[in-house]
C-alpha positions as a Markdown table, in Angstrom:
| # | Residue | x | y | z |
|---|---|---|---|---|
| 1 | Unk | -32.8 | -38.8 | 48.5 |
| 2 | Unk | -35.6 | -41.3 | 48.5 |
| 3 | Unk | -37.9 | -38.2 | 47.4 |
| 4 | Unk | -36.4 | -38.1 | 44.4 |
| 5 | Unk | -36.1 | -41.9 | 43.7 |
| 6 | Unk | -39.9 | -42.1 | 44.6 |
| 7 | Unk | -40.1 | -39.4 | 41.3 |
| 8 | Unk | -38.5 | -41.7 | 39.3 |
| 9 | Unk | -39.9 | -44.8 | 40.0 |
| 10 | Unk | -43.0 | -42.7 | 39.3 |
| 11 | Unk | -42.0 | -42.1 | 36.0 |
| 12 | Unk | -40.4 | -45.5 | 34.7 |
| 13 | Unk | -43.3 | -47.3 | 36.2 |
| 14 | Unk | -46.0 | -44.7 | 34.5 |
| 15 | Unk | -42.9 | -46.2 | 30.8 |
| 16 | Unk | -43.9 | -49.8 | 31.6 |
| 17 | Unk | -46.6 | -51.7 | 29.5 |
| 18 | Unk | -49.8 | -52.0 | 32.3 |
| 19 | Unk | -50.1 | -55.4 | 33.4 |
| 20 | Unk | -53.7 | -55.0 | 34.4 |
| 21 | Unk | -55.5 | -57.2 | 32.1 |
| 22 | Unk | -58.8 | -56.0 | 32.2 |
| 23 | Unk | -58.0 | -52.5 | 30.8 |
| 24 | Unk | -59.8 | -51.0 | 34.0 |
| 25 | Unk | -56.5 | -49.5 | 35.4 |
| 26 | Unk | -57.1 | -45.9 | 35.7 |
| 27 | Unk | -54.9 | -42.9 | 37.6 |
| 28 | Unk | -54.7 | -39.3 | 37.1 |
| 29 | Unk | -52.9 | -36.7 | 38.8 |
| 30 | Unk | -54.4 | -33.3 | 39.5 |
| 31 | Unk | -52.0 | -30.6 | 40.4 |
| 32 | Unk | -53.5 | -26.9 | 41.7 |
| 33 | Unk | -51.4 | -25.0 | 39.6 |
| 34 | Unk | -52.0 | -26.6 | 36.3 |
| 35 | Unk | -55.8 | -25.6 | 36.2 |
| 36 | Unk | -57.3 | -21.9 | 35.1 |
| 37 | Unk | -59.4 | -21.2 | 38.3 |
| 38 | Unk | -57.1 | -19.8 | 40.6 |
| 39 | Unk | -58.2 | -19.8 | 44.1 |
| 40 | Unk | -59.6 | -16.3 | 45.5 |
| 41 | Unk | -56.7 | -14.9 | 48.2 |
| 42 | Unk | -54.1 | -18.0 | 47.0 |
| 43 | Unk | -50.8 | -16.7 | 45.6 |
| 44 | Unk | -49.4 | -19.1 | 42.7 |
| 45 | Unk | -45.5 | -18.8 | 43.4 |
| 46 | Unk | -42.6 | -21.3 | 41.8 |
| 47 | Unk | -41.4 | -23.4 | 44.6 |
| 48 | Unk | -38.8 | -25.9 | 44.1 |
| 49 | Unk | -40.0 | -29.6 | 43.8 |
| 50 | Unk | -43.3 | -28.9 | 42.7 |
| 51 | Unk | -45.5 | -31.6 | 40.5 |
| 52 | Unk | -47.1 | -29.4 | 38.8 |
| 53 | Unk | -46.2 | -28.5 | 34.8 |
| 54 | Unk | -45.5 | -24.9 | 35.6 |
| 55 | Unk | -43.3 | -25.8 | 38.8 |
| 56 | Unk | -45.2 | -23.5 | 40.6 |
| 57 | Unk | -47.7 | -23.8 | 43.7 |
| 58 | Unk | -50.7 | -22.1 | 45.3 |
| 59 | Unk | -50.3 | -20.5 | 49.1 |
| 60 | Unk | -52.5 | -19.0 | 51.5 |
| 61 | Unk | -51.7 | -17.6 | 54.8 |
| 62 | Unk | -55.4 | -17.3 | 55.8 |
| 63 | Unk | -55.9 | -18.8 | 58.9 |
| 64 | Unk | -58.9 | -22.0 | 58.0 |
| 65 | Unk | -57.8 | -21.3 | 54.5 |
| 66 | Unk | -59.3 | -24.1 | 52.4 |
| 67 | Unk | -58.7 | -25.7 | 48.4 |
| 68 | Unk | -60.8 | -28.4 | 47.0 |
| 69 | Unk | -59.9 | -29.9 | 43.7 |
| 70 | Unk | -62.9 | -32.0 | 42.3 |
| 71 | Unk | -61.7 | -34.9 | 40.2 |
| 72 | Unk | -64.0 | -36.4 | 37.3 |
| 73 | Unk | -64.0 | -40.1 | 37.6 |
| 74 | Unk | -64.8 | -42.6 | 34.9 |
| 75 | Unk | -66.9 | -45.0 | 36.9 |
| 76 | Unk | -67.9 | -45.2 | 40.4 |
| 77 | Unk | -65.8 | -47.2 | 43.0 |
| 78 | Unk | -62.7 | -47.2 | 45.5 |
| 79 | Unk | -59.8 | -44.8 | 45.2 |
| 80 | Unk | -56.6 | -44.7 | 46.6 |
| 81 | Unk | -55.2 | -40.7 | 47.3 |
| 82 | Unk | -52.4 | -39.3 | 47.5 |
| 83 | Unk | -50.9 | -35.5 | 48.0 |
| 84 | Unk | -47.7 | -33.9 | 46.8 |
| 85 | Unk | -46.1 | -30.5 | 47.9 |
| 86 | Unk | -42.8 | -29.7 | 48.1 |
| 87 | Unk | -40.5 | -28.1 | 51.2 |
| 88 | Unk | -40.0 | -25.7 | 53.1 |
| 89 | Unk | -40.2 | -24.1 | 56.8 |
| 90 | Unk | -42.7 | -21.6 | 57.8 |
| 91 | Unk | -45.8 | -24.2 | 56.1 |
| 92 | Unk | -48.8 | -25.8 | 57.6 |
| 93 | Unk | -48.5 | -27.1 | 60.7 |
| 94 | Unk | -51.9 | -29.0 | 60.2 |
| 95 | Unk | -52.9 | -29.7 | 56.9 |
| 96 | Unk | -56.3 | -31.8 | 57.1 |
| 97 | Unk | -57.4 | -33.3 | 54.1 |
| 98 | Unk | -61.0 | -34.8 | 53.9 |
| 99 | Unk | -63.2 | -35.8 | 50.9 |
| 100 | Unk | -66.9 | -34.6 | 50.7 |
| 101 | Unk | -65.7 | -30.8 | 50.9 |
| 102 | Unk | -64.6 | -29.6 | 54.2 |
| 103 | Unk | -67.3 | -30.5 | 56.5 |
| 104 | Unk | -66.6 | -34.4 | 55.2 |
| 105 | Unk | -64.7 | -36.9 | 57.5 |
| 106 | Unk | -60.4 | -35.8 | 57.4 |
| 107 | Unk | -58.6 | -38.7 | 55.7 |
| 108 | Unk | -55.4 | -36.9 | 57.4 |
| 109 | Unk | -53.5 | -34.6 | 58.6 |
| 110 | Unk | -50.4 | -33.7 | 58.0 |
| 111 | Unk | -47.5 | -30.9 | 59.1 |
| 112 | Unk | -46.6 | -29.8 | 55.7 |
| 113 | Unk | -43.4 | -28.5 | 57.2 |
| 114 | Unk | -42.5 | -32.5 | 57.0 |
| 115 | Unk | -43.1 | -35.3 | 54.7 |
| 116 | Unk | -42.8 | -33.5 | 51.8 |
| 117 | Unk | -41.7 | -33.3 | 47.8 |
| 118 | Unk | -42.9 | -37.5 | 48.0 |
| 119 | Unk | -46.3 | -39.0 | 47.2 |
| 120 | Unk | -48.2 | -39.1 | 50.9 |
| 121 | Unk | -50.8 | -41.6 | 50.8 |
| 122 | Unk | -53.9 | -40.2 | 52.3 |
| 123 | Unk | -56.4 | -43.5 | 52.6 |
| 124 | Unk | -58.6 | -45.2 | 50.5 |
| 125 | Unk | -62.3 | -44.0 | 49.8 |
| 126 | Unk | -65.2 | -45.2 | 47.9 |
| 127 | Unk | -66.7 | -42.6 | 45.7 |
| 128 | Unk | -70.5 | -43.0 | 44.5 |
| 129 | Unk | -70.8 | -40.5 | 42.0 |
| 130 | Unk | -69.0 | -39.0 | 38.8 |
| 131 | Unk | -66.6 | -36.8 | 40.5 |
| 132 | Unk | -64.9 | -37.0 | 43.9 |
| 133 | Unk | -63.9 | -33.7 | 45.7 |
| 134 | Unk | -60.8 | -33.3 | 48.1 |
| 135 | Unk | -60.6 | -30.9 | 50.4 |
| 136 | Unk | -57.5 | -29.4 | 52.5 |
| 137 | Unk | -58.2 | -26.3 | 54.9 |
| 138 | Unk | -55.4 | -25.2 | 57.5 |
| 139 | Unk | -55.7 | -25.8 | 60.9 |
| 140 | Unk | -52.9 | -24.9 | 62.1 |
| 141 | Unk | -50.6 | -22.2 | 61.8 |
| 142 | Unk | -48.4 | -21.1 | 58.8 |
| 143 | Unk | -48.7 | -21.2 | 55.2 |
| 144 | Unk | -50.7 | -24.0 | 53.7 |
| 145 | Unk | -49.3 | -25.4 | 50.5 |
| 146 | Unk | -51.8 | -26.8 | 47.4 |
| 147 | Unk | -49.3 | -28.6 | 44.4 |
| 148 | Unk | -50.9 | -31.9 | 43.3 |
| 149 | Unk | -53.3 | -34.7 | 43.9 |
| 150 | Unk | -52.7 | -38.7 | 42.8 |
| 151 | Unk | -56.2 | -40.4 | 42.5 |
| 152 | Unk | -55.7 | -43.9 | 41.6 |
| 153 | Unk | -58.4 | -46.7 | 41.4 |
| 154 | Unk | -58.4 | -49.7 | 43.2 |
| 155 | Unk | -58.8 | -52.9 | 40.9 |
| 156 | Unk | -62.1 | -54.9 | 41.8 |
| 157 | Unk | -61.7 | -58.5 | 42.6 |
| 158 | Unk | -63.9 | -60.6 | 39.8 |
């Protein structure tokens, strides 16, 4: 299953000695569940596949339900994104994530009923400030799953 492979190389990759040079390399991955602010109306449930440490996820049936995490960043420049959440049927048909809360430009959209328990790469942005906030709001129909966020910088060209 090339979900689970993608977890692995994940993790042996993450073992390796960084070959970045400059010591600039910098990644972190936020999952939902692992925080203490639970969303208002979200349900945290265990779901198979999850990232997070609990193995559990946050749901929301709400129709335009929204999450945002907000990411601390150590120094302003591009970031690659990617989302995690695991499977099932009766989820999301339209996921759209967007950064800048949720009246900022989607980055995607995605049927979380597919494509999932695998890093989805959401696009590259360039973030100004100290912290960068993704958003993802259903809408579509279905449950819409939060589990975990991948924010990795981009090396600069010198």
């Amino acid at each position: 299953d090339v979900g689970t492979l993608g977890g692995f190389v994940e993790e042996l990759l993450a073992s390796l000695p960084s070959a970045d040079r400059d010591g600039d390399a910098w990644a972190r991955v936020s999952a939902a569940t692992d925080t203490t602010d639970a969303p208002t109306a979200w349900r945290r449930v265990a779901r198979r596949g999850a990232r997070s440490s609990s193995g559990a996820v946050y749901e929301s049936d709400a129709a335009g339900a929204g999450f945002s995490w907000h990411v601390p960043l150590p120094a302003p420049g591009h970031y690659e994104l990617a989302v995690w959440y695991p499977a099932a049927e009766g989820q999301a048909t339209n996921a759209v994530y967007s950064t800048g809360g949720t009246a900022g430009a989607p980055l995607a959209m995605l049927d979380q009923r597919r494509w999932n328990a695998r890093w989805l790469p959401l696009g590259t942005v360039e973030a100004a400030g100290a912290e960068l906030v993704v958003t993802v709001r259903n809408a579509g129909t279905g449950t819409l799953v939060v589990d975990a966020l991948r924010v990795v910088a981009v090396p600069t060209t010198h």
